[in-house]
C-alpha positions in Angstrom: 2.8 -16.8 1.0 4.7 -13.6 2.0 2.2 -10.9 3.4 2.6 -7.6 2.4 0.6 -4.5 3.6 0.5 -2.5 0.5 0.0 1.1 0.8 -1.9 3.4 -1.6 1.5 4.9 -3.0 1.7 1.2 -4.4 -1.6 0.2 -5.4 -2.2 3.2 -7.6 0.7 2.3 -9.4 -1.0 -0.6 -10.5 -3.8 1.1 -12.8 -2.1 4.0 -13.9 1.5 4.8 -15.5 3.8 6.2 -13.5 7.1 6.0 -12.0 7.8 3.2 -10.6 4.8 1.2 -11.6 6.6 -1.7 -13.2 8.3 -2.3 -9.5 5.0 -2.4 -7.9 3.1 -4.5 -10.5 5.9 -7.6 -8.8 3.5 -7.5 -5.7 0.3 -8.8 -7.8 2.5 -11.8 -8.2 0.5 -14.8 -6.9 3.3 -15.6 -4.0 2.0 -12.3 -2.5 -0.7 -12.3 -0.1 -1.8 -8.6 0.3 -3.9 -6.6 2.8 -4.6 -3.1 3.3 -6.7 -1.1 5.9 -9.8 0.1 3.9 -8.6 3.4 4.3 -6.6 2.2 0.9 -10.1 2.9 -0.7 -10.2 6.6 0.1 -6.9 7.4 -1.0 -6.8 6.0 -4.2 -10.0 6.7 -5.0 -8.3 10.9 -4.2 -5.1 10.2 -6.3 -7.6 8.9 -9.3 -9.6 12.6 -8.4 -6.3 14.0 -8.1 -4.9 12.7 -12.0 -8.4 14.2 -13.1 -7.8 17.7 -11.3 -4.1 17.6 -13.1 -5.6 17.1 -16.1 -3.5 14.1 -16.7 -6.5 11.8 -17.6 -10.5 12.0 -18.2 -12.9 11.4 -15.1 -13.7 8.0 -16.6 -10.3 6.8 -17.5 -9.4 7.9 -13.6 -12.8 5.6 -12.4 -11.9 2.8 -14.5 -8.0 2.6 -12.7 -9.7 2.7 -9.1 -12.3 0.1 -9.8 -8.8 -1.8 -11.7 -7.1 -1.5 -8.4 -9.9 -3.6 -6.3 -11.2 -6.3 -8.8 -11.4 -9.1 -7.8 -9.4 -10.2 -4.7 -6.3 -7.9 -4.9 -6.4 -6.8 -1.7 -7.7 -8.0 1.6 -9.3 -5.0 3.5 -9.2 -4.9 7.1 -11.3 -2.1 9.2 -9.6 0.3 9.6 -11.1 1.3 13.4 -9.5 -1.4 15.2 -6.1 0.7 14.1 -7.3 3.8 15.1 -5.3 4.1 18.8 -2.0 2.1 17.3 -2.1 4.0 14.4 -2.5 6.9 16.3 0.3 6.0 18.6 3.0 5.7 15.7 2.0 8.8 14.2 3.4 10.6 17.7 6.4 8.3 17.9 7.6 8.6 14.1 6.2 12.7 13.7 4.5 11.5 10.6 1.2 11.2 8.8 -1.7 9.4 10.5 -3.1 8.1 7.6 0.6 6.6 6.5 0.5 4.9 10.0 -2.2 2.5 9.5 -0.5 1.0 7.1 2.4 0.3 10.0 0.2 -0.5 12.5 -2.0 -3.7 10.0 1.9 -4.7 9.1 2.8 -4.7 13.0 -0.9 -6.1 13.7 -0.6 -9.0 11.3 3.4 -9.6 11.3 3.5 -8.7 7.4 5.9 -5.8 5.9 4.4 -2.4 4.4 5.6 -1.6 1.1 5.5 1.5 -0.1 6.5 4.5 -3.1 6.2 7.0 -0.8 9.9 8.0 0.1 9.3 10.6 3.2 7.1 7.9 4.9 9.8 5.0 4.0 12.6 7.2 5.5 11.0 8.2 8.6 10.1 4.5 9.3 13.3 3.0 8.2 14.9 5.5 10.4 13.2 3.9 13.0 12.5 1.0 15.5 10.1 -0.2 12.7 12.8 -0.4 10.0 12.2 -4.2 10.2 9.0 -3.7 9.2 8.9 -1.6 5.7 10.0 -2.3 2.2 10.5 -0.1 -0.9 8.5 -0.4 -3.8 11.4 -1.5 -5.9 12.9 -4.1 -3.9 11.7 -7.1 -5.1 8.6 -9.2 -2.8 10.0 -12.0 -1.3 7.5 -14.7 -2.5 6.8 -17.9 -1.4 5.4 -20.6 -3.3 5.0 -23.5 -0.5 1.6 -23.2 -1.1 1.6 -24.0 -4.2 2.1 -21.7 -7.3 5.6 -22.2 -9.5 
């Protein structure tokens, strides 16, 4: 299977319609394996708060997208302490975001490929030593069915 680190950007994409969404829907495909630091949790369950405080949706339309996003076994969570330092570490060397750089640091951490909607964070990155390591939302997952699947 391919790994994929998926970033919030992505996942939220999943339960509610917005740009882009159809692209990222292609990495619940079954020839995806994906992980996540559980720092995924937090921020999605702030851009569900966030669609609420925009009065784009109700409260409960917001809950039922977050608890969408994490049903079942759509994303491995990994603790996201033991990235604390790398994470930190990239933040310096890219001058970006923390909280984007845990993402980078699983993906380096596990060999897998962050994919991502957010463009600033995607620039900086493929601007970067890291470039290697980063895919946009709208490319299309390399999958992998040796597995089994298809």
């Amino acid at each position: 299977m391919s790994l994929y680190v998926i970033d919030a950007s992505v996942a939220v994409k999943w339960a509610f319609k917005e740009y882009l969404c159809f692209e990222a829907v292609r990495y619940m495909d079954d020839g995806v394996q994906r992980i996540s630091p559980d720092l995924i949790l937090h921020e999605c369950n702030a851009a569900a708060q966030k669609k609420v405080w925009r009065n784009e949706i109700s409260a409960e339309i917001a809950w039922r997208g977050y608890e969408l996003i994490f049903q079942g076994e759509s994303i491995q969570l990994f603790d996201s302490r033991s990235l604390i330092e790398s994470a930190y570490r990239l933040a310096v060397e890219l001058n970006h975001a923390v909280y984007d750089c845990y993402y980078l640091a699983l993906a380096q951490q596990k060999n897998a490929v962050v994919v991502t909607a957010d463009r600033k964070f995607y620039e900086r990155v493929k601007a970067s030593d890291y470039a290697h390591v980063i895919a946009w939302v709208a490319e299309a997952p390399k999958l992998d069915y040796s597995k089994g699947g298809i």
